[in-house]
TIFI-42569 format. One record per residue (C-alpha): x, y, z. Coordinates in steps of 0.1 Angstrom, whole numbers, plus 5000, padded with zeros to 4 digits. Each point is the difference from the previous one (the first is absolute). Example, Ala and Ser with C-alpha at 12.3 -4.5 7.8 and 13.67 -1.06 7.14 Angstrom:
2
+------+------+------+
|   px |   py |   pz |
+------+------+------+
| 5123 | 4955 | 5078 |
| 5014 | 5034 | 4993 |
+------+------+------+
END
This chain:
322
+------+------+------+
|   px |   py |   pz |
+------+------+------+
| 5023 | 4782 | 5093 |
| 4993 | 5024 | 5023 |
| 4986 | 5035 | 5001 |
| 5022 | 5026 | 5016 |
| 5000 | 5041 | 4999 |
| 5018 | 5018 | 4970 |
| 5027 | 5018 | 5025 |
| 5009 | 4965 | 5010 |
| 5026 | 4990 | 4967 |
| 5034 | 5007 | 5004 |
| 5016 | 5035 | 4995 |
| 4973 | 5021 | 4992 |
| 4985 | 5027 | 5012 |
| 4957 | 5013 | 4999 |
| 4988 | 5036 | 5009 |
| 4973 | 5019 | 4990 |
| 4991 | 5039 | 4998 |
| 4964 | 5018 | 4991 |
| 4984 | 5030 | 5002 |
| 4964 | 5000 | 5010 |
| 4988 | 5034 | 4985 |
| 5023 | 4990 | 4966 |
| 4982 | 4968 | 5006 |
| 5030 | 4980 | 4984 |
| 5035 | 4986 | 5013 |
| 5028 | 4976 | 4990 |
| 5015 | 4968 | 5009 |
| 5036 | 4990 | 5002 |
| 5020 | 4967 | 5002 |
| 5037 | 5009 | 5008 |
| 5028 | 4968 | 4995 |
| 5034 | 5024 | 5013 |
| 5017 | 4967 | 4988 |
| 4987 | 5001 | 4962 |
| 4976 | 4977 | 4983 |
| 4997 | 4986 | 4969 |
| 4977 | 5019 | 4981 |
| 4973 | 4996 | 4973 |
| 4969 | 5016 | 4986 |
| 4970 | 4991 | 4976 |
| 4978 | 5029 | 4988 |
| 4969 | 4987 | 4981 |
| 4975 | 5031 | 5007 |
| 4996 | 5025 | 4974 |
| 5006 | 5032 | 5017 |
| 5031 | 4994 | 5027 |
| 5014 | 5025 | 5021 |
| 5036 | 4986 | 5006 |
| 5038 | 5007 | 5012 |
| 5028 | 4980 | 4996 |
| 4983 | 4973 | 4975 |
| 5025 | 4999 | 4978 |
| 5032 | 4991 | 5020 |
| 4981 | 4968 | 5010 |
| 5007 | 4987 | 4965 |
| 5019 | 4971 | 5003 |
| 5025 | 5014 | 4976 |
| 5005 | 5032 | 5018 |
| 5030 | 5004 | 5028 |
| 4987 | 5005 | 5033 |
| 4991 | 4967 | 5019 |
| 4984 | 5009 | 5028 |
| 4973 | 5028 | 5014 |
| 4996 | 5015 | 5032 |
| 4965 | 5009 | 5003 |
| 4971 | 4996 | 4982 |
| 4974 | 5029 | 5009 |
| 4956 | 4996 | 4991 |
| 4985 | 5034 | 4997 |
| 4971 | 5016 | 4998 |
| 4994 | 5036 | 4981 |
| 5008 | 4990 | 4966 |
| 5030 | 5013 | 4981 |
| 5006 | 5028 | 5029 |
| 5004 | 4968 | 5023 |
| 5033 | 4989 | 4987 |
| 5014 | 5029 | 5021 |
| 5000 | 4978 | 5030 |
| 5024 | 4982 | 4985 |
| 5026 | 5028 | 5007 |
| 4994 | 4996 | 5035 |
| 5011 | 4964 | 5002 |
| 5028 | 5010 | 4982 |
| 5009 | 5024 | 5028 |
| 4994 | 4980 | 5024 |
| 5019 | 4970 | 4984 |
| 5034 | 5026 | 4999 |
| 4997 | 5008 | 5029 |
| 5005 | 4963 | 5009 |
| 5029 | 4999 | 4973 |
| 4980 | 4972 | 4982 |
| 5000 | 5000 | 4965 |
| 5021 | 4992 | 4968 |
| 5038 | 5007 | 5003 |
| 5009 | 5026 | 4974 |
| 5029 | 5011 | 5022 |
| 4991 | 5036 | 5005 |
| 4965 | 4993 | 5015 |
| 4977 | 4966 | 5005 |
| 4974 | 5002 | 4981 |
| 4972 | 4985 | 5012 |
| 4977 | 4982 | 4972 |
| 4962 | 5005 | 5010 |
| 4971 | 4988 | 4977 |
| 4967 | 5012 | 5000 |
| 4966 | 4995 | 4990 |
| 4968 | 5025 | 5004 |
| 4964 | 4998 | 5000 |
| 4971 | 5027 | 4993 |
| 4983 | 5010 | 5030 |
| 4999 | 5040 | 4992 |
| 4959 | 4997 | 4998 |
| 4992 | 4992 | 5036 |
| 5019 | 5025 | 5022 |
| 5017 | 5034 | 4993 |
| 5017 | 4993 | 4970 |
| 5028 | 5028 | 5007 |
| 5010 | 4976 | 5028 |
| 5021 | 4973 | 4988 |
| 5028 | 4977 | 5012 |
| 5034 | 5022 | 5001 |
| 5036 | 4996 | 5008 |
| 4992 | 5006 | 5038 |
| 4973 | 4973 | 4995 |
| 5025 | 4974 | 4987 |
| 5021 | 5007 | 5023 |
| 4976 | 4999 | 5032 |
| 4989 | 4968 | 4988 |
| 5037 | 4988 | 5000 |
| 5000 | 5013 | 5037 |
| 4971 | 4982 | 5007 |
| 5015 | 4963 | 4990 |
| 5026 | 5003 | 5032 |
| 4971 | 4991 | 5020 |
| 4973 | 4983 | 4980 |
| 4992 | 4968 | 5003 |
| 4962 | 4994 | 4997 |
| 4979 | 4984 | 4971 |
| 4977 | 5033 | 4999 |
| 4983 | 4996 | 4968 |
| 4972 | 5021 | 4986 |
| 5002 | 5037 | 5000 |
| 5033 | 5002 | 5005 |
| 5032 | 5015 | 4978 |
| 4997 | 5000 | 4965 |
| 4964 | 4981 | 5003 |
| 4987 | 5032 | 5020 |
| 4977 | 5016 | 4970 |
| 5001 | 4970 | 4980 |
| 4967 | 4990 | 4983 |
| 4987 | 4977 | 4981 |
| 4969 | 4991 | 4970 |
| 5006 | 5041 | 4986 |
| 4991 | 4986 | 4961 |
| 4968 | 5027 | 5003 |
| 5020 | 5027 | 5020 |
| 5003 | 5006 | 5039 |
| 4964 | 4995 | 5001 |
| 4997 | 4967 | 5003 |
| 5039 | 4991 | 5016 |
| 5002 | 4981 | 5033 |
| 5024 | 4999 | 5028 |
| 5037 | 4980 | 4983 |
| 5029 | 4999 | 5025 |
| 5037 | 4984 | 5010 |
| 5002 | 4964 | 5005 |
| 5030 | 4979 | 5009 |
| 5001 | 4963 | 5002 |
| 5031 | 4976 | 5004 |
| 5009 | 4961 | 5005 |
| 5028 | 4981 | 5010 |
| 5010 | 4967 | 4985 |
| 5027 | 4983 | 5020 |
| 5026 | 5028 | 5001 |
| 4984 | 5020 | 4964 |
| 4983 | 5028 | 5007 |
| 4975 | 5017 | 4974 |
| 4979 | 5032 | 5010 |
| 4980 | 5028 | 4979 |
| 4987 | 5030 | 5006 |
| 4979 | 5018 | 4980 |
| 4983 | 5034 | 4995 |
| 4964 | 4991 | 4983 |
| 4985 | 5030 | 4979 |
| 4988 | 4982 | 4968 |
| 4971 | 5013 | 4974 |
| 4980 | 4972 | 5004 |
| 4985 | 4974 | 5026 |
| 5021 | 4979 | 5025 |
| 4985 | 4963 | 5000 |
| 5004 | 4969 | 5026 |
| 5016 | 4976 | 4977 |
| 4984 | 4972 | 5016 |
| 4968 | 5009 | 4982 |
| 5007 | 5029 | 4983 |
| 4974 | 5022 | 5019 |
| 5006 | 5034 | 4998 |
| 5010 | 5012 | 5036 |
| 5008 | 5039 | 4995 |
| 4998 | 5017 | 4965 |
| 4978 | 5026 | 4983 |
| 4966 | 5005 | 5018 |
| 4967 | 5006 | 4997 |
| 4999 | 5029 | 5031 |
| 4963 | 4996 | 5003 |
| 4993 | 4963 | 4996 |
| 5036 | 4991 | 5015 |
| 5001 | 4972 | 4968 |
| 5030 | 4997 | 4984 |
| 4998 | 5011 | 4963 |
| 5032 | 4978 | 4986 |
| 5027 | 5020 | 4980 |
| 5005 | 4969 | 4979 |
| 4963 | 5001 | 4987 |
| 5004 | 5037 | 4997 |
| 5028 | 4997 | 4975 |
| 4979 | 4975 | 4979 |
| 4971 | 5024 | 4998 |
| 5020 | 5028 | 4986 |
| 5028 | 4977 | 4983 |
| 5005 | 5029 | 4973 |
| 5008 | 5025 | 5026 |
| 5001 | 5002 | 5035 |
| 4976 | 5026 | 5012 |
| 5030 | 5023 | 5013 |
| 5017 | 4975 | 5023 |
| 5016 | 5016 | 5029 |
| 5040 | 5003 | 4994 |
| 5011 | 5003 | 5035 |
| 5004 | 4964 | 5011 |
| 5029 | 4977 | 5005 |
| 5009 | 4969 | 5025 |
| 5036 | 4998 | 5007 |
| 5020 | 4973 | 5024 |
| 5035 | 4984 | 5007 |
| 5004 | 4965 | 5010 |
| 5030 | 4992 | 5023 |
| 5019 | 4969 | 5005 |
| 5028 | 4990 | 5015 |
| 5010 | 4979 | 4976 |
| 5032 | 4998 | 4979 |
| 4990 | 5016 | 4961 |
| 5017 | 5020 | 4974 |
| 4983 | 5026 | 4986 |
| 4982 | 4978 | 4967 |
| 4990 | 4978 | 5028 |
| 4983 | 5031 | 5021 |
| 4984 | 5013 | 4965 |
| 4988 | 4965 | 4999 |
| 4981 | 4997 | 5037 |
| 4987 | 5036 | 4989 |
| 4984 | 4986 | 4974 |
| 4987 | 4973 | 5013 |
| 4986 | 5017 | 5031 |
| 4980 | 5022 | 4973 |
| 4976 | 4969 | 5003 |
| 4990 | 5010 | 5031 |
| 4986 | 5032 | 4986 |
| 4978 | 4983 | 4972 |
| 4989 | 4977 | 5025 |
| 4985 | 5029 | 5022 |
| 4994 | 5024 | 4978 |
| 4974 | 5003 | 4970 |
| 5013 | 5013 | 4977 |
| 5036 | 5004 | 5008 |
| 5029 | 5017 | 4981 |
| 4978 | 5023 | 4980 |
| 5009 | 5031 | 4978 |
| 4988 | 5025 | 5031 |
| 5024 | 4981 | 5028 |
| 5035 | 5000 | 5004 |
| 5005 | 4969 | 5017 |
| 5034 | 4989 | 5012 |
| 5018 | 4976 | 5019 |
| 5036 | 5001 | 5015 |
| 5016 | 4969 | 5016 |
| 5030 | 5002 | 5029 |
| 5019 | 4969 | 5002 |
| 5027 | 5002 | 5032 |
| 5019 | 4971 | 4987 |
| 5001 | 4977 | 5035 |
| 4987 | 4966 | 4993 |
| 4998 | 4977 | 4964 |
| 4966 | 4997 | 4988 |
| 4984 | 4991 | 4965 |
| 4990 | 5033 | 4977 |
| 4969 | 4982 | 4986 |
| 4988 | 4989 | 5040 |
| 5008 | 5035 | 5014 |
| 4977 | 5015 | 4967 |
| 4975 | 4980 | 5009 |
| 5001 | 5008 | 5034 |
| 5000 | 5037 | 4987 |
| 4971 | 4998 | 4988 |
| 4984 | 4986 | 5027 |
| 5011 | 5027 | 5024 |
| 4987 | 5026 | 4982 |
| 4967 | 4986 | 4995 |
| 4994 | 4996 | 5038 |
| 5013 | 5040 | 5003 |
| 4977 | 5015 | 4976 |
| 4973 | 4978 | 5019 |
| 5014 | 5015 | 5034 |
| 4998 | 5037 | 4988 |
| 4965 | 4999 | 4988 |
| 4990 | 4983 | 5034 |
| 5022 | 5018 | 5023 |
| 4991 | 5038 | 4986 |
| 4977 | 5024 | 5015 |
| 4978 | 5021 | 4990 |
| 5017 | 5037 | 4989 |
| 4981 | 5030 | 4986 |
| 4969 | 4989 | 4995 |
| 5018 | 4968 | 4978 |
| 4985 | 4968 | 5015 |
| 5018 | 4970 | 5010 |
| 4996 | 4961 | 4993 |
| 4994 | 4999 | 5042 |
| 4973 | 5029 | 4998 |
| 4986 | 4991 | 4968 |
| 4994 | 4961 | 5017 |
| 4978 | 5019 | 5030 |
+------+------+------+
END
């Protein structure tokens, strides 16, 4: 096994957009070909598009694009934008007087940490479509829909640090399995080698970590008003041969990676979700490519939190570490 960069499996397509006063962006994988499709959404407040026809017992097969936002529900608006663009290439699903192309979409809360009348728009989405012609870096960090993320928010803004965009990806003989993730969660992001906290909610004058999980215990009636803006959201790509229960099935499976990273994952006050692409070029084993799911996306969270910077006045894992 071998580690290679996300852009690197077959037939798909990375670009990124953001806008620094906004201080949010979006992220999207484009497969013109189609993939195979699936999603598993296990937070409690999603922001989603396109969910639904990714039920194995709905009609379309394959998606076109899978788009990760920033500015909460206003950020599903980018989505129009890779629809545009995606006409414009005449890729989509044949319904004789047009091609419709199917786009999925997932969006996080960032709306706290820059102007929150800026958010990502159909000219957004469809700059960050332009952008993927010609990208073809492993830029990780503050980048696309990672811009304003932000992480350990379980006592408000206050105490968030610096969250971010990670990718990671491996190769197994000709299988290829990536991730990328957007990492915006409520509470703490942990090194699951020892479970030490690495970036979550902090202590601004003694720079000590102050645990979201031990939080919770300590006021296990009720939250002291939890900060609702949250939410991690990621795709995993593979150029392996799946239907869509199959893709449902690596989404699920890659949700490991998130409870392995994140403490406490899945809660009430994030929306996390996780799409899978499958571009259906080489035979591999569902159960193998789930488990290398979820090992992707583990070492992506990890990259965001180390690869961010600092961004108004919201420290980093790097800067915190100085």
């Amino acid at each position: 096994m071998k580690e290679i960069k996300f852009t690197d499996i077959d037939n798909i397509r990375l670009g990124h957009a953001q806008n620094e006063e906004g201080c949010t962006g979006c992220s999207v994988v484009i497969c013109e070909e189609g993939a195979t499709g699936g999603v598993d959404v296990r937070g409690g407040a999603p922001g989603t598009r396109e969910t639904d026809l990714l039920d194995p017992s709905e009609m379309i097969e394959k998606i076109h694009a899978v788009i990760l936002s920033g500015g909460s529900a206003f950020g599903l608006d980018a989505s129009s934008g890779v629809m545009k663009y995606l006409e414009e290439k005449e890729v989509g699903f044949d319904v004789k007087v047009a091609k419709v192309p199917i786009v999925c979409s997932a969006v996080l809360f960032d709306l706290a940490f820059g102007d929150p009348t800026i958010r990502p728009n159909k000219e957004m989405g469809y700059k960050a479509c332009l952008n993927s012609e010609a990208y073809n870096g492993d830029i990780n960090g503050n980048i696309g829909a990672g811009y304003g993320a932000t992480v350990g928010k379980i006592l408000g803004p206050q105490t968030a640090m610096k969250g971010g965009l990670g990718t990671y990806a491996v190769q197994v003989g000709d299988l290829k399995v990536g991730a990328i993730v957007a990492v915006n969660c409520l509470g703490d992001v942990v090194d699951p080698k020892n479970l030490e906290i690495i970036a979550g909610a902090l202590n601004k004058e003694t720079n000590e970590f102050l645990n979201s999980e031990e939080i919770l215990i300590n006021n296990i009636k009720t939250p002291s008003d939890p900060f609702k803006g949250n939410t991690t959201i990621g795709l995993i790509v593979t150029n392996a041969k799946f239907t869509k229960a199959q893709a449902k099935k690596i989404s699920s499976m890659a949700h490991n990676g998130f409870a392995r990273t994140m403490r406490p994952a899945h809660t009430m006050f994030d929306g996390d979700t996780i799409f899978t692409m499958a571009t259906n070029k080489v035979e591999a084993d569902v159960t193998t490519v789930g488990m290398l799911a979820a090992n992707v996306m583990e070492k992506a969270i990890l990259r965001a939190i180390k690869e961010a910077n600092t961004l108004n006045g919201v420290i980093s894992f790097n800067d915190l570490k100085k």
